[in-house]
N, CA, C and O of each residue as an XYZ file, in Angstrom:
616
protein
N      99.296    110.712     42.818
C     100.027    111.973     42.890
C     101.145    111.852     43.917
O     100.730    111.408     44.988
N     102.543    112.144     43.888
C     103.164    112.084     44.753
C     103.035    113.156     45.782
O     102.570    114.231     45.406
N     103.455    112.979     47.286
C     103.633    113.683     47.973
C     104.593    113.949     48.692
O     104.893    113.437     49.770
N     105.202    114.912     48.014
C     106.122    115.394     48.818
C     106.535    115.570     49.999
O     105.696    116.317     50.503
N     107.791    115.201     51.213
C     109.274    114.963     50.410
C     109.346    113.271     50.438
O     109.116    112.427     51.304
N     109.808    113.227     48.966
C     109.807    111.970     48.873
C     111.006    111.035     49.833
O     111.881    111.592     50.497
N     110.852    109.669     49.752
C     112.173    109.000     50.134
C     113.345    108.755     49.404
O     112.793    108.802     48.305
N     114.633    108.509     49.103
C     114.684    108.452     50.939
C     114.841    109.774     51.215
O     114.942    110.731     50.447
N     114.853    109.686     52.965
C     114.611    110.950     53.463
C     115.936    111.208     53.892
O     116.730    110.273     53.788
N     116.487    112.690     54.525
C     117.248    112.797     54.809
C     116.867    114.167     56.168
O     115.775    114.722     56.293
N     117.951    114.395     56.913
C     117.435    114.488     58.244
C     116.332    116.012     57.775
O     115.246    115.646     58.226
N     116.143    117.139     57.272
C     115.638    117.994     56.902
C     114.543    117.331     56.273
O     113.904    117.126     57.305
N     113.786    116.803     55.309
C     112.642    116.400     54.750
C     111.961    115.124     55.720
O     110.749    114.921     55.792
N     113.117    114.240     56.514
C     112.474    113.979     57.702
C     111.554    114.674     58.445
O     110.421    114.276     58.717
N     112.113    115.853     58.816
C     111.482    116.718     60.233
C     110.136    117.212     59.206
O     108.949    117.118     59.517
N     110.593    117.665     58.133
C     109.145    118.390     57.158
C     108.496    117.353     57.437
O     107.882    117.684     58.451
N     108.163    116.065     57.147
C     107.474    114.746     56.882
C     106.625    115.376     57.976
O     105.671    116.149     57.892
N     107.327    114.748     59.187
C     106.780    114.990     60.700
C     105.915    116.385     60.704
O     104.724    116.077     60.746
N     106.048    117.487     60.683
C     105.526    118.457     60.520
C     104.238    118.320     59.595
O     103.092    118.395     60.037
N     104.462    118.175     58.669
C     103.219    118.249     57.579
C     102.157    116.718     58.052
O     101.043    116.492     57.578
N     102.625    116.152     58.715
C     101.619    115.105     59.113
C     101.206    115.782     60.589
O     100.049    115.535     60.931
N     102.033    116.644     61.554
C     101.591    116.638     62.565
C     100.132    118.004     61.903
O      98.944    117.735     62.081
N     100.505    119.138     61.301
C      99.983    120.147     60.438
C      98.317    119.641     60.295
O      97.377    120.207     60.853
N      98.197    118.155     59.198
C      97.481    117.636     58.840
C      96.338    117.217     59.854
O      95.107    117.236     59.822
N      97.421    116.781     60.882
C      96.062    116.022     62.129
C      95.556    117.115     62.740
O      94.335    117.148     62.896
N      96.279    118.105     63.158
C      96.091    119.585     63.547
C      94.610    120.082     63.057
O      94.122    120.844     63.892
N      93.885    119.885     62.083
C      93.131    120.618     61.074
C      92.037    119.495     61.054
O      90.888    119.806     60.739
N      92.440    117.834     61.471
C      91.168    117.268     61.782
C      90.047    117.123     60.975
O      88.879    117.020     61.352
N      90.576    117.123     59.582
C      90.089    116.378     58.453
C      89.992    114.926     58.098
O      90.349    114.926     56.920
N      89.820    114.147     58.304
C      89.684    112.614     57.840
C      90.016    112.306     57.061
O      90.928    111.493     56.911
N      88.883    113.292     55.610
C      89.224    112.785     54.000
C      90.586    113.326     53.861
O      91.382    112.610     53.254
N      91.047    114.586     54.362
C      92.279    115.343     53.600
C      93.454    114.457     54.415
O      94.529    114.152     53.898
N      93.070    114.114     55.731
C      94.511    113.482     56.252
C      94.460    112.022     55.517
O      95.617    111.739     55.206
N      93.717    111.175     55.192
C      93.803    110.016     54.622
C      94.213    109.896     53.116
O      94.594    108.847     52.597
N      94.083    111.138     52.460
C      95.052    111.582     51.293
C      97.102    111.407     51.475
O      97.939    111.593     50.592
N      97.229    111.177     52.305
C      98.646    111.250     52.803
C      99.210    109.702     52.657
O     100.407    109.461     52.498
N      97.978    108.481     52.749
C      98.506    107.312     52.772
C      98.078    106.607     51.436
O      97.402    107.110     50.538
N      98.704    105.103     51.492
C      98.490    104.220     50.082
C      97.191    103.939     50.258
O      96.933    103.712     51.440
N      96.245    103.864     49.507
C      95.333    103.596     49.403
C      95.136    102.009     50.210
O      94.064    101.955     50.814
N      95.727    101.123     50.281
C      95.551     99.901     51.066
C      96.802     99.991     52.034
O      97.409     98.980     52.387
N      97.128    101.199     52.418
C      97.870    101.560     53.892
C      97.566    100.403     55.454
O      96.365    100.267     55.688
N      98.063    100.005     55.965
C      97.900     99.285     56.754
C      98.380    100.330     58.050
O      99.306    101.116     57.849
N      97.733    100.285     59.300
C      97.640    100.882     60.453
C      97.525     99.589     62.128
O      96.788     98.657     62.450
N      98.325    100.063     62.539
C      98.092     99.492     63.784
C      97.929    100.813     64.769
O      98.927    101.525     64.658
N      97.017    101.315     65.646
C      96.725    102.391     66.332
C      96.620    101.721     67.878
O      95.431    101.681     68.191
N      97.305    101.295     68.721
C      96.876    100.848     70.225
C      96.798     99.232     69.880
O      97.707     98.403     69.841
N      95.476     99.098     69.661
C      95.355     97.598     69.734
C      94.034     97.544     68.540
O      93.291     96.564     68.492
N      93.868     98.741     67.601
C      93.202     98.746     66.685
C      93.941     98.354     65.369
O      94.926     99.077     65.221
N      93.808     97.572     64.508
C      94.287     97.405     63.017
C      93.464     97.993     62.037
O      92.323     97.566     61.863
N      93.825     98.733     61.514
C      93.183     99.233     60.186
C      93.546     98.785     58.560
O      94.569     98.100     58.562
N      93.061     98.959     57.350
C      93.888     98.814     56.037
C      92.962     99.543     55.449
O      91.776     99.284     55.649
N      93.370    100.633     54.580
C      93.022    101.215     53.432
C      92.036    102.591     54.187
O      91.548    102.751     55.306
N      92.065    103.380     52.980
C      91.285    104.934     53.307
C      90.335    104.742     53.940
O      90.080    105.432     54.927
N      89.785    104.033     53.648
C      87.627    104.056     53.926
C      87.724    104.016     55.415
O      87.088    104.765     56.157
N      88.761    102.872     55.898
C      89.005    102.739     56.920
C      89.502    103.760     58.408
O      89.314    103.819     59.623
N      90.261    104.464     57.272
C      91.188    105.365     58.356
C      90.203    106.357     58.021
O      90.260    106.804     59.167
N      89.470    106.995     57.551
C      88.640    107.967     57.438
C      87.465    108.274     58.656
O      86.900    109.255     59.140
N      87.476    106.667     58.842
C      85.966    106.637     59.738
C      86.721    106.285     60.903
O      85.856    106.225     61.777
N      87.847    106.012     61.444
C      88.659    105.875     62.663
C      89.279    107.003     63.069
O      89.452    107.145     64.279
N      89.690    107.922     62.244
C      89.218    109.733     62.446
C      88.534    110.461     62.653
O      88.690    111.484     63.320
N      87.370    109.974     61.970
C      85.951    110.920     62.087
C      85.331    110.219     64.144
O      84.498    110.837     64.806
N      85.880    109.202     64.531
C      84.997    108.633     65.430
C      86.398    109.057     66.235
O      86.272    110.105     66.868
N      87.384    108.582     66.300
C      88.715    109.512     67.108
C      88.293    110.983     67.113
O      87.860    111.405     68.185
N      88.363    111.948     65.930
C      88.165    113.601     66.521
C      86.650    113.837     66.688
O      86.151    114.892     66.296
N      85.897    112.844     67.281
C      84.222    113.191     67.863
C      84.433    112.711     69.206
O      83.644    113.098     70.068
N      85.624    111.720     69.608
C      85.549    111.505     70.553
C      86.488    112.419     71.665
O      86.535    112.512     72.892
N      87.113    112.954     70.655
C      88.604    113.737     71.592
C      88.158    115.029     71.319
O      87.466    115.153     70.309
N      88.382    115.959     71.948
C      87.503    117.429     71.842
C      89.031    117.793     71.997
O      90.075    117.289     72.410
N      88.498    119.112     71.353
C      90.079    120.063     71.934
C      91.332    119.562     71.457
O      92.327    120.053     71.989
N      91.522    118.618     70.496
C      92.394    117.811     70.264
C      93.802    118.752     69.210
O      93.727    119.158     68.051
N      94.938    118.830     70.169
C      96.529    119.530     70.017
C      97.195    118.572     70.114
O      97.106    117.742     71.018
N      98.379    118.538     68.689
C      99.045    117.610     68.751
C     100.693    118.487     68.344
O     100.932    119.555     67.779
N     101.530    117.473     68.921
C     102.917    118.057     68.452
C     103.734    116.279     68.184
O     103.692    115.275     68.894
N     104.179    116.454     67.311
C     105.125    115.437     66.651
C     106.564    116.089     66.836
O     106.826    117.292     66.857
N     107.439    115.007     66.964
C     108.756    115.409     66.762
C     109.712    113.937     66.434
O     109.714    112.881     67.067
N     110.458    114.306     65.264
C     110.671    113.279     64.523
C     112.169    112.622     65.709
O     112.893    113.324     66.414
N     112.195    111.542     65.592
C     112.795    110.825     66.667
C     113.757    110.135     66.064
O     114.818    110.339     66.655
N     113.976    108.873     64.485
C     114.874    108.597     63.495
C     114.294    108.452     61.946
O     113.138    108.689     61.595
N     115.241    108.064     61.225
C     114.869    108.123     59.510
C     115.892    107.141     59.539
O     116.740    106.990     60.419
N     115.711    106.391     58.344
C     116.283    106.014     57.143
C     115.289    105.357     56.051
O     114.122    105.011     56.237
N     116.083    105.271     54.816
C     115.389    105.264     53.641
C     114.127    105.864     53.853
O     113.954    106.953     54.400
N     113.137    105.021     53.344
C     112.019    105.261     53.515
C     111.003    105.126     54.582
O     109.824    104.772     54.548
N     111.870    105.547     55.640
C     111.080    105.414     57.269
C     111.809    106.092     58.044
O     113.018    106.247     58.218
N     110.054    106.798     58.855
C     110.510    107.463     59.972
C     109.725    107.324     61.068
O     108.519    107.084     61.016
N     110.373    107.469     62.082
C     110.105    107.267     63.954
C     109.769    108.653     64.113
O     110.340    109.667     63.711
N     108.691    108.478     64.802
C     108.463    110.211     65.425
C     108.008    109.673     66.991
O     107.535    108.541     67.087
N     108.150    110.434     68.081
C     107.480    110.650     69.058
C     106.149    111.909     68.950
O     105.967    112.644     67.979
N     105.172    111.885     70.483
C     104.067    112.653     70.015
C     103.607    112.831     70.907
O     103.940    112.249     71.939
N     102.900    113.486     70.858
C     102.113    114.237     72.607
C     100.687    114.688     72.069
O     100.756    115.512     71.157
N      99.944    114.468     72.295
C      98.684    115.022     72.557
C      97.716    115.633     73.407
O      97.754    115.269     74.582
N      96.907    116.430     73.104
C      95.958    117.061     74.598
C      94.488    117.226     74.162
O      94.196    117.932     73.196
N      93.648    116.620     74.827
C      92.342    116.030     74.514
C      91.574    116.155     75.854
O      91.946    115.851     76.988
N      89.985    116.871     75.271
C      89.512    116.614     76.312
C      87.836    114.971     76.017
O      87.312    114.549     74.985
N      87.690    114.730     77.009
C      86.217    114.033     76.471
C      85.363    114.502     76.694
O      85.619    115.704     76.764
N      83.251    114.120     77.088
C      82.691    114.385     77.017
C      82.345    114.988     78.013
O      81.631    115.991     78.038
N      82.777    114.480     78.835
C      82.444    114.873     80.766
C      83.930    115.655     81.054
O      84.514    115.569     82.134
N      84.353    116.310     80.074
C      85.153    117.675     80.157
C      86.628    117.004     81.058
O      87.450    117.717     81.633
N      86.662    115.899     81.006
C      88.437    115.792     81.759
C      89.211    115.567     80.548
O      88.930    115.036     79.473
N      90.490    116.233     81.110
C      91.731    116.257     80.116
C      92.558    115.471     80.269
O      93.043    115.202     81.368
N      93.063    114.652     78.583
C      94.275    113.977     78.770
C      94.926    114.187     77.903
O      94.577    114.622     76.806
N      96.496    113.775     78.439
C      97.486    113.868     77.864
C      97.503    112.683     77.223
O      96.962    111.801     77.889
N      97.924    112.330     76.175
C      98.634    110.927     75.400
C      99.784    110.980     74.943
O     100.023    112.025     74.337
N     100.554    110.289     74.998
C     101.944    110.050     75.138
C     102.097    108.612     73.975
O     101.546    107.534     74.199
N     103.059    108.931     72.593
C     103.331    107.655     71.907
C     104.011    108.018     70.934
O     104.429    109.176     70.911
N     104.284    107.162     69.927
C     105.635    106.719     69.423
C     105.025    105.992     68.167
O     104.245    105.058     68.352
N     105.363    106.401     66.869
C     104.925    106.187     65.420
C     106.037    105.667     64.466
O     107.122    106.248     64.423
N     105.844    104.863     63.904
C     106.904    104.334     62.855
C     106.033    104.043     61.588
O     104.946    103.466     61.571
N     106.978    104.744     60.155
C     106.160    105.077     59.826
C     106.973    104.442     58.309
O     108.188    104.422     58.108
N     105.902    103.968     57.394
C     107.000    103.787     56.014
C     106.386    103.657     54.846
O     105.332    103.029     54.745
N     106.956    104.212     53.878
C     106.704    105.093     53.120
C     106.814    104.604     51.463
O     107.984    104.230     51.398
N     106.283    104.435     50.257
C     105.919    103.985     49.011
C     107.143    105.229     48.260
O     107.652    106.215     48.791
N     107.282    104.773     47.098
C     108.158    105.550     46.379
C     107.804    107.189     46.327
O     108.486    108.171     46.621
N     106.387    107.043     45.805
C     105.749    108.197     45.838
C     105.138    109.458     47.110
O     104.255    110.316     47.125
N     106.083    109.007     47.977
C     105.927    109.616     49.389
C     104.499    109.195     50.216
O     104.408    109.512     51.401
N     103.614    108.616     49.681
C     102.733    108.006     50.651
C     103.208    106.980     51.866
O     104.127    106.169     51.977
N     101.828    107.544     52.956
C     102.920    106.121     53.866
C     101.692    104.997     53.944
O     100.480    105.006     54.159
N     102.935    103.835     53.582
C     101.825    102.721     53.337
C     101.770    102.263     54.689
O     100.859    101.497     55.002
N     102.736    102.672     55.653
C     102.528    101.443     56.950
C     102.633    102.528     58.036
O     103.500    103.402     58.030
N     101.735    102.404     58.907
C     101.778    103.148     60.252
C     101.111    102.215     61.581
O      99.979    101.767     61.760
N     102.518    102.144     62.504
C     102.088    101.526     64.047
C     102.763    102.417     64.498
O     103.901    102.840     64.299
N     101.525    102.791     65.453
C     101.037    103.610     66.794
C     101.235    102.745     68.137
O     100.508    101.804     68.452
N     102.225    103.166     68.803
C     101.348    103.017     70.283
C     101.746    104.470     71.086
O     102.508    105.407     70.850
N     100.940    104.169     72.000
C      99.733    105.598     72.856
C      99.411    105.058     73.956
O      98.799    103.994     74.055
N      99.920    105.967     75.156
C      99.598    105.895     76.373
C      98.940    107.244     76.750
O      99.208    108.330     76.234
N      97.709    106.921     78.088
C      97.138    108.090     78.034
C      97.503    108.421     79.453
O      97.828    107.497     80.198
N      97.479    109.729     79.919
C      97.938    110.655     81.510
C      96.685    111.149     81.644
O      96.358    111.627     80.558
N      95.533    111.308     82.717
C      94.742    112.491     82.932
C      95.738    113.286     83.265
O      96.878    113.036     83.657
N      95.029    114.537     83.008
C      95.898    115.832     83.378
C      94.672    116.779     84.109
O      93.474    116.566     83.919
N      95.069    117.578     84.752
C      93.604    118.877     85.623
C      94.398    119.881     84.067
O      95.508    119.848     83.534
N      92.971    120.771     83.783
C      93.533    121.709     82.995
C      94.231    122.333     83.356
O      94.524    123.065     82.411
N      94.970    122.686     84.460
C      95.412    123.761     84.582
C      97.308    123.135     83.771
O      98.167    123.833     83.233
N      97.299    121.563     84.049
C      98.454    121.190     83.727
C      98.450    121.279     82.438
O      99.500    121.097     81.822
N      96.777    121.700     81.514
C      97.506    121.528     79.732
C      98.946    122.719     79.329
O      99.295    123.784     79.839
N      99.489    121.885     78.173
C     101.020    122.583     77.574
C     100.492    122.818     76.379
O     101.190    123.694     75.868
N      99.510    122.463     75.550
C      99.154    122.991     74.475
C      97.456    123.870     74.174
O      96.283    123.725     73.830
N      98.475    124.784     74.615
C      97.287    126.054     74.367
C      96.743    126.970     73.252
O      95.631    127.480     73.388
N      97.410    127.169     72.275
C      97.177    127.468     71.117
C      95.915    127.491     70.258
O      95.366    126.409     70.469
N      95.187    128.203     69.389
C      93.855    128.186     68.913
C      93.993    126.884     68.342
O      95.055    126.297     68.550
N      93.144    126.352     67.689
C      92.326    124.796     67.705
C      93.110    124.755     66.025
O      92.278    125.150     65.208
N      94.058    124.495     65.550
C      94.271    123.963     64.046
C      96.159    124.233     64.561
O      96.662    124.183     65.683
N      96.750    124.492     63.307
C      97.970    124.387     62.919
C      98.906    124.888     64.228
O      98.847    126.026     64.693
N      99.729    123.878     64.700
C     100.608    124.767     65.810
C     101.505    126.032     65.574
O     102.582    125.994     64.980
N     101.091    126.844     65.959
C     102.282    128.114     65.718
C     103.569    127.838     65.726
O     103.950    127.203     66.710
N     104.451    128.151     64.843
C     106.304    128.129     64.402
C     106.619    128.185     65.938
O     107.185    127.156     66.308
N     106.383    129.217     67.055
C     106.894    129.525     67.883
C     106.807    128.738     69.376
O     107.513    128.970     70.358
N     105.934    127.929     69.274
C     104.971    127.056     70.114
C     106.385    126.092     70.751
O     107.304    125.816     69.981
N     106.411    125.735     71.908
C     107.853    124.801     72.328
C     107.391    123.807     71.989
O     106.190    123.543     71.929
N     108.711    122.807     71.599
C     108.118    121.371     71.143
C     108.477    120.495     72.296
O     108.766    120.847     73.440
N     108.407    119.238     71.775
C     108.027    118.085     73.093
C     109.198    118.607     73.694
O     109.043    119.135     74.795
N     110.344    118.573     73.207
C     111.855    118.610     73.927
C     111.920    119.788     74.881
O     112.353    119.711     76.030
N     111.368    121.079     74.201
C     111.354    122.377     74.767
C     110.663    122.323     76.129
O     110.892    122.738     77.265
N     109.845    121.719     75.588
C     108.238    121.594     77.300
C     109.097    120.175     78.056
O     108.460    119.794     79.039
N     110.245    119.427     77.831
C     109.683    117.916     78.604
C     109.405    117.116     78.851
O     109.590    116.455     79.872
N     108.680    116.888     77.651
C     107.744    115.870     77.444
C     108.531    114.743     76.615
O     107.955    113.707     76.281
C-alpha cells in the first residue's frame, strides 16, 4: 500500500513526512509504526543495526518499556528526491525516575511507494532534573501549538 506523501518530496510533504513519523512514535505503537517501513528496511539506531519489521517491532516494544514518559518532536532539517534529514529531541524518563533528554539526527530514504527503506539514527543523551523538561504535553500526539525544537532551542 503506498504511503503517503510520496517521493520525491518537496519542501511541504517533506515537513508532513517528518510530522506523521514524529505523530506515529508519539502514540508508541510498534506494529502501527513499523507499517511506515519496507518490509526488509534496514536501520542503524546508535550502534544498534536492525533489518526488516519483526525486527523493528521488538526494538520498539523494548525501547518504549524502557523509556517511560516518552515526547518526541522532529523537525525536518533537508530533502531531496527521495530523502530526508530531520533533527529530534526527546524526553524520557527510566525506571529509577531520572529524566533525559536525547538529542539526534535521522536520515532517512524512501522506496517509490513512500515507505522508508533506510533509516540511520544517531542519539545523544543529556540528564535533565524535571523541572528542566520542555515537553509537557499529555502522553500521545504533540499539540499544533506546542514550540518546536527551533522555538524552545534546542
Amino acid at each position: 500500500m503506498p504511503r503517503p506523501p510520496l517521493p520525491p518530496f518537496d519542501d511541504a510533504s517533506a515537513a508532513l513526512k517528518a510530522r506523521m513519523a514524529e505523530d506515529a512514535w508519539n502514540a508508541r505503537d510498534p506494529e502501527k509504526v513499523s507499517l511506515a517501513y519496507t518490509p526488509d528496511s534496514r536501520w542503524r539506531n546508535r550502534g544498534t543495526f536492525l533489518r526488516g519489521r519483526p525486527a523493528i517491532v521488538a526494538f520498539l516494544a523494548d525501547k518504549w518499556r524502557r523509556e517511560r514518559e516518552y515526547r518526541l518532536i522532529k523537525e525536518l532539517w533537508a530533502f531531496s528526491g527521495a530523502r530526508i534529514a530531520v533533527r529530534f529531541a526527546y524526553e524520557w524518563r527510566d525506571a529509577e525516575g531520572r529524566w533525559v533528554r536525547s538529542h539526534g539526527n535521522e536520515m532517512w530514504s524512501f522506496d517509490a511507494e513512500g515507505l522508508m527503506a533506510e533509516r540511520h539514527a544517531s542519539i545523544n543523551d543529556q540528564p535533565i532534573a524535571e523541572a528542566e523538561r520542555l515537553f509537557r504535553w499529555p502522553l500521545g500526539r504533540r499539540p499544533d501549538d506546542h514550540p518546536s525544537l527551533s522555538d524552545l532551542g534546542l
